[in-house]
C-alpha positions as CSV (number, residue, x, y, z in Angstrom):
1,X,107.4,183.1,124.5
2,X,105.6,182.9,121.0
3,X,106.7,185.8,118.6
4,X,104.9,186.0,115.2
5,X,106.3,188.2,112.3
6,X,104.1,190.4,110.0
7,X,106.1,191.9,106.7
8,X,103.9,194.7,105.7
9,X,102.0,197.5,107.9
10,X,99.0,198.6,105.3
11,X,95.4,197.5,105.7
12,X,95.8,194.0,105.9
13,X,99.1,193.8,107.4
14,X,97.6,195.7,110.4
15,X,94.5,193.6,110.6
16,X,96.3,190.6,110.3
17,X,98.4,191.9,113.6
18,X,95.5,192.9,115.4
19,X,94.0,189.3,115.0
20,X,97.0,187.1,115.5
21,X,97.7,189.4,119.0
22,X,95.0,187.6,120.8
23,X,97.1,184.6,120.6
24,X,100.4,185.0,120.7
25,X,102.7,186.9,123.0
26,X,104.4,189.7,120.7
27,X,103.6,190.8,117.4
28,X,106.8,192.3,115.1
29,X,104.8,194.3,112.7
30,X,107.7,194.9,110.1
31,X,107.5,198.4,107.6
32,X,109.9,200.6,106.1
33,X,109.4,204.5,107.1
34,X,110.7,205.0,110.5
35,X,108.4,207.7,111.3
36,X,105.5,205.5,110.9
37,X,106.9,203.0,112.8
38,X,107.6,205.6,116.0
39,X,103.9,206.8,115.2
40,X,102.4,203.6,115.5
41,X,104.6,202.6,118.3
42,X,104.2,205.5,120.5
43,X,100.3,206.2,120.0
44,X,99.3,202.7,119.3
45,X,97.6,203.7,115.9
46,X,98.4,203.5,112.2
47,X,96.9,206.8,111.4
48,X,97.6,206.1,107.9
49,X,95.0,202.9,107.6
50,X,93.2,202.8,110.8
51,X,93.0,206.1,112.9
52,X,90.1,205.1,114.8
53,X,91.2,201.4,115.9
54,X,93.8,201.2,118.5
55,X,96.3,198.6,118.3
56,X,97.0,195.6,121.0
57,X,99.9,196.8,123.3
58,X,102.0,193.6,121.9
59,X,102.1,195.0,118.6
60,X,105.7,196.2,117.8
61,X,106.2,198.0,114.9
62,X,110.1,197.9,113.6
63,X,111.8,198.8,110.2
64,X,114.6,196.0,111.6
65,X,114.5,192.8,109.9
66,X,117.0,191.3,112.5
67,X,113.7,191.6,114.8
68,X,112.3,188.6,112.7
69,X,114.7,186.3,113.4
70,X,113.1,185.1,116.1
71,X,109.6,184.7,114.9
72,X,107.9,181.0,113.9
73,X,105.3,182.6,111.6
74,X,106.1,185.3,109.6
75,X,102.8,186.8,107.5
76,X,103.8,188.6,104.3
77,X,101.8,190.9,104.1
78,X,102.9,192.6,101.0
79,X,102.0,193.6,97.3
80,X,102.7,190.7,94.8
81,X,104.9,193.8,93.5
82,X,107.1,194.2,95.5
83,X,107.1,189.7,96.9
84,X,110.5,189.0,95.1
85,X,112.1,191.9,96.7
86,X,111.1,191.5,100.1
87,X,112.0,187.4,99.9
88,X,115.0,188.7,98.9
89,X,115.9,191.3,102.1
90,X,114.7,188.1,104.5
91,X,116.8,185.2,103.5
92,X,120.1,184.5,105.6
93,X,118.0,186.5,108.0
94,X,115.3,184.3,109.6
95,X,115.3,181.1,110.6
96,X,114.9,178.2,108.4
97,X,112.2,176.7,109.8
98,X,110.2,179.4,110.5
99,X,107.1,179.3,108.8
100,X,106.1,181.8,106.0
101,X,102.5,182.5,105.2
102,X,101.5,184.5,101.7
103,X,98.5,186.7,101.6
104,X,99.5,188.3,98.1
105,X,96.8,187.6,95.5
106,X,99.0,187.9,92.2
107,X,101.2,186.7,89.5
108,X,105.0,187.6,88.8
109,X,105.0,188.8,85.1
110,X,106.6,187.5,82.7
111,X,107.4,184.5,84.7
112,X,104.1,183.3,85.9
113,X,105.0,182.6,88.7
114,X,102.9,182.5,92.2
115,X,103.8,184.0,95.0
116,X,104.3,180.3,96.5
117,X,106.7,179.4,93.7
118,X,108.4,182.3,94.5
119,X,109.2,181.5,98.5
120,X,110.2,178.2,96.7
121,X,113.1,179.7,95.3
122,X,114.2,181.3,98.3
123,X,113.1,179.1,100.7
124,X,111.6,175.6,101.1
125,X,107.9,175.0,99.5
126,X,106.2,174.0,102.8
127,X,104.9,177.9,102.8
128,X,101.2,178.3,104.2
129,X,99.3,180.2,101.4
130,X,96.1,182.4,103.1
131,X,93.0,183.2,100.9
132,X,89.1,184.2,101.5
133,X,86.2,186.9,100.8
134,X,88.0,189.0,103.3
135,X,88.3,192.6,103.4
136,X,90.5,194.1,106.1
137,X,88.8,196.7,107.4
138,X,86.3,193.8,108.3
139,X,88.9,191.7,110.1
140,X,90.3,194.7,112.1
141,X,87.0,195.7,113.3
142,X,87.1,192.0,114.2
143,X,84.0,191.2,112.1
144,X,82.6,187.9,111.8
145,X,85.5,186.1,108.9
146,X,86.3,182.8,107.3
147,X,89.1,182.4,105.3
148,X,91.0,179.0,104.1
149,X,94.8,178.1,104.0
150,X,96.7,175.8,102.3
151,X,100.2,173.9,102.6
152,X,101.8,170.9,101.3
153,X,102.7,170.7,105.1
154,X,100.1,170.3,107.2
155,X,101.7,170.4,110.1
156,X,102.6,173.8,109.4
157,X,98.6,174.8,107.9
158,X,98.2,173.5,111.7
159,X,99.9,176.1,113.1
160,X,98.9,179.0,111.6
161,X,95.8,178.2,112.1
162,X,96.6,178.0,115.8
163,X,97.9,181.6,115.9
164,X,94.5,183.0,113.1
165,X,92.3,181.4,114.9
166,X,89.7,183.6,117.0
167,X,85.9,183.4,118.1
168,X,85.1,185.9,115.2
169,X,87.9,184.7,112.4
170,X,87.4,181.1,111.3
171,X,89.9,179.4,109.3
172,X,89.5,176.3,107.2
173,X,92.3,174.3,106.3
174,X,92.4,172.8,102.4
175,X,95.3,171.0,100.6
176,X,95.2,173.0,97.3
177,X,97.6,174.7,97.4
178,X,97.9,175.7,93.6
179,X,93.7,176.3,93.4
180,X,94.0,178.5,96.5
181,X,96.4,180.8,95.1
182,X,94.6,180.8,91.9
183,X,91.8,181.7,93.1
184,X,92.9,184.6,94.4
185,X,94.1,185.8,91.2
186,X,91.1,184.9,88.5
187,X,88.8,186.4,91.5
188,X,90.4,189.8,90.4
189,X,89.8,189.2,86.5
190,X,86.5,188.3,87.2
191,X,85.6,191.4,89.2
192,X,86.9,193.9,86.5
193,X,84.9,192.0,84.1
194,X,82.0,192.3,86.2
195,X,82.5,196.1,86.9
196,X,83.5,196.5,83.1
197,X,79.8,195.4,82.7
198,X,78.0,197.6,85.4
199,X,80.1,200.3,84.4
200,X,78.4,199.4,81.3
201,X,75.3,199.1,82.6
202,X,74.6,196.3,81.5
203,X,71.5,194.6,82.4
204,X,71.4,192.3,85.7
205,X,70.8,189.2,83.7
206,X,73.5,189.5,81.7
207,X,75.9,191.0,84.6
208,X,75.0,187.7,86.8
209,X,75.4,185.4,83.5
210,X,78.9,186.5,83.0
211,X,79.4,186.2,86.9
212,X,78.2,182.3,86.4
213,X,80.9,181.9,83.3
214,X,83.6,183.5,85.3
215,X,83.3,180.8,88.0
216,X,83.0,178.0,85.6
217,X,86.0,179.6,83.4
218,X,87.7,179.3,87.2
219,X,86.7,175.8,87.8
220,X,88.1,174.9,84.4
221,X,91.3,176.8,85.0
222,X,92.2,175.0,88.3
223,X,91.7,171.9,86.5
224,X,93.8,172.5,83.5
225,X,97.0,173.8,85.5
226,X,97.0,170.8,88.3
227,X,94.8,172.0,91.3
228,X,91.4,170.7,92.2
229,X,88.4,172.0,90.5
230,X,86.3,171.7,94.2
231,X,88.6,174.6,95.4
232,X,86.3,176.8,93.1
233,X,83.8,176.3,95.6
234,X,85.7,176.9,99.1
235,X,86.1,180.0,100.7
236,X,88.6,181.1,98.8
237,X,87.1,180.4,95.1
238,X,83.5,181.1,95.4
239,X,83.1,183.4,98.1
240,X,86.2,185.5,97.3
241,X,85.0,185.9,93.8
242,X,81.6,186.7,94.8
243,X,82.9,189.5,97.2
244,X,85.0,190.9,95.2
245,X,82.8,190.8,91.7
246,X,79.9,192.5,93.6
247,X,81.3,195.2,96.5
248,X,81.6,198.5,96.0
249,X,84.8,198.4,98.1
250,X,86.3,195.8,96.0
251,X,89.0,197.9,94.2
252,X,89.7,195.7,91.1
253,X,85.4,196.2,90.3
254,X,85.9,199.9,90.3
255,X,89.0,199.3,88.1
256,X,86.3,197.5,85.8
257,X,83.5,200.6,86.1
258,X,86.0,203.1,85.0
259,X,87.3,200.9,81.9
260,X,83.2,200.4,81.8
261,X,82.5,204.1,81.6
262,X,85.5,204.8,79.3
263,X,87.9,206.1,81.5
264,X,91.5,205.3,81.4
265,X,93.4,205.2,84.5
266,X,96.9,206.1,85.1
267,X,97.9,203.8,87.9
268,X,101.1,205.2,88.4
269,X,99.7,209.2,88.5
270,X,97.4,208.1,91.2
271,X,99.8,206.0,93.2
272,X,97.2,203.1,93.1
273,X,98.2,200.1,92.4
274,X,95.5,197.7,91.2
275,X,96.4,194.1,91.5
276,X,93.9,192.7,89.0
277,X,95.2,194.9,85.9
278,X,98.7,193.3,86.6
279,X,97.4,189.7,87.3
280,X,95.1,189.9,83.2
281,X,98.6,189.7,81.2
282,X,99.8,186.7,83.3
283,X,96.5,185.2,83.3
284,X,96.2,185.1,79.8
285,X,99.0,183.9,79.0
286,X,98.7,181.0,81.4
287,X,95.4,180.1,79.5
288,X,97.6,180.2,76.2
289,X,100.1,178.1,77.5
290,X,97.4,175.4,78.5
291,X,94.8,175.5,75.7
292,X,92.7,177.0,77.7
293,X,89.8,179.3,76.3
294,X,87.9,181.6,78.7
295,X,85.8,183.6,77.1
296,X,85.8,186.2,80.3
297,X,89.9,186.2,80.2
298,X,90.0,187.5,76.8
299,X,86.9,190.3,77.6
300,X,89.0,191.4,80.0
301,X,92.3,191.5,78.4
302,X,90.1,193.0,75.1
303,X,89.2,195.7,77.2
304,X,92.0,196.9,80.2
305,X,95.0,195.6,78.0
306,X,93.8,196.1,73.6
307,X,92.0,198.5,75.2
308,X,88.9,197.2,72.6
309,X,85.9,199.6,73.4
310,X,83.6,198.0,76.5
311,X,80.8,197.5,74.0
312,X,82.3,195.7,71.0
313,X,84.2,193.4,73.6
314,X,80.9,192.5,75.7
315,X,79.5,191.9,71.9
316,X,82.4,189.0,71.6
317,X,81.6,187.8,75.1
318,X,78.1,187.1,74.6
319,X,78.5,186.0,70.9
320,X,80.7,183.4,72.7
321,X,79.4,182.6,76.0
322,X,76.8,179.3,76.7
């Protein structure tokens, strides 16, 4: 009997369940609050993310880590917040060759590390990193998907492939492991700066000028830092940063509007946590640590971290963009 593991019950979490229980026998969807867990468990939603999509019957929801144990593939699911922490809880718990998949799009601060390098120091570094233009309330409405993983071991990109795998989710296996994982972090920059600029209101020639530089800043960063600069252009580099620089749903471009239109947020009044504003520090000072100049890392971190006004930082951009 196959068990798979998922560490995290929000929108991906959940979506990520819902897929994987078409191929596997039982799902362990792992979360903290007890009361969601009898909720989900005993009316088969998660009325907190998706009230309107019932779950498979072999989702499980527990808040019991010793119900991982058994599990091949565990997905975390989780903020890049809150990574460390949770790697923590799991070791001397599961099994050491269990597979562990990331789907975290961030950078530990001040340490710069990625998630990967994190599971590294818990765990072995044949981790499965998961990246793509995918929004999960897309994949739990099991929408047409393509994503691409990545793993020094392919063995283990094999299976959790096997398991992702379904007529509507596609999933492409790369061996970049360090351009897939940043990708999914200079995806986020690049959408605040391309919301700072429609917040702006910009003009569209401009806007989609920027949105060129931003991928060629990417291409340039995956270079410099040791991945390969053709991950720019997978699923995972292009398509990610396309998504997420041009939805409305995308929540890192309507961190970019507000900073756009002025308005300061306060993150932790609003209980959102945006993942891009806490990537731009580390980001920056990856590019400083490489001799790397991007002229749309510094608009950003001008604007959302010097907190420059929009239009005298957009000035410096385009004085310095080519």
């Amino acid at each position: 009997m196959e068990k798979v593991g998922v560490m995290g019950a929000g929108s991906l979490g959940t979506a990520l369940a819902q897929t994987i229980s078409e191929n596997v026998d039982e799902v362990y969807m792992h979360l903290r609050r007890e009361e969601l867990k009898d909720s989900i468990n005993e009316s088969r939603y998660n009325a907190e993310y998706y009230p309107n999509t019932r779950l498979k019957d072999n989702i499980i929801a527990t808040t019991d880590l010793n119900d991982l144990k058994e599990c091949s593939i565990i997905f975390l699911a989780i903020p890049s917040s809150a990574f460390r922490t949770s790697l923590e809880s799991i070791k001397g718990v599961i099994s050491e060759d269990t597979v562990l998949v990331t789907t975290a799009k961030g950078i530990e601060y001040p340490s710069l590390k990625s998630m990967g390098n994190l599971i590294g120091e818990y765990f072995d570094g044949d981790f499965v990193a998961l990246s793509g233009p995918n929004f999960a309330s897309e994949i739990m409405l099991n929408l047409a998907t393509v994503s691409n993983i990545a793993s020094r071991n392919r063995a283990n990109s094999e299976k959790v492939k096997s398991v992702l795998s379904t007529p509507q989710f596609k999933v492409k296996i790369i061996g970049d492991v360090i351009g897939l994982e940043i990708c999914g972090v200079l995806k986020n920059i690049n959408a605040i700066a391309n919301g700072i600029c429609e917040g702006m209101n910009i003009n569209e020639n401009a806007r989609f000028g920027v949105l060129t530089k931003g991928f060629e800043d990417t291409k340039n960063i995956i270079k410099n830092i040791g991945g390969h600069e053709s991950t720019a252009g997978e699923y995972c580099g292009f398509g990610d940063l396309v998504l997420t620089s041009t939805s409305l749903e995308s929540r890192n471009h309507t961190l970019g509007m507000l900073y756009g239109q002025r308005i300061i947020v306060d993150e932790k009044a609003s209980g959102i946590v945006f993942e891009g504003k806490n990537s731009i520090m580390a980001v920056k000072d990856i590019c400083d640590k490489h001799n790397i100049e991007s002229v749309i890392v510094n608009f950003v971190y001008d604007v959302i971290v010097k907190q420059i006004k929009p239009t005298k930082a957009f000035n410096t951009l385009w004085q310095n963009i080519e």
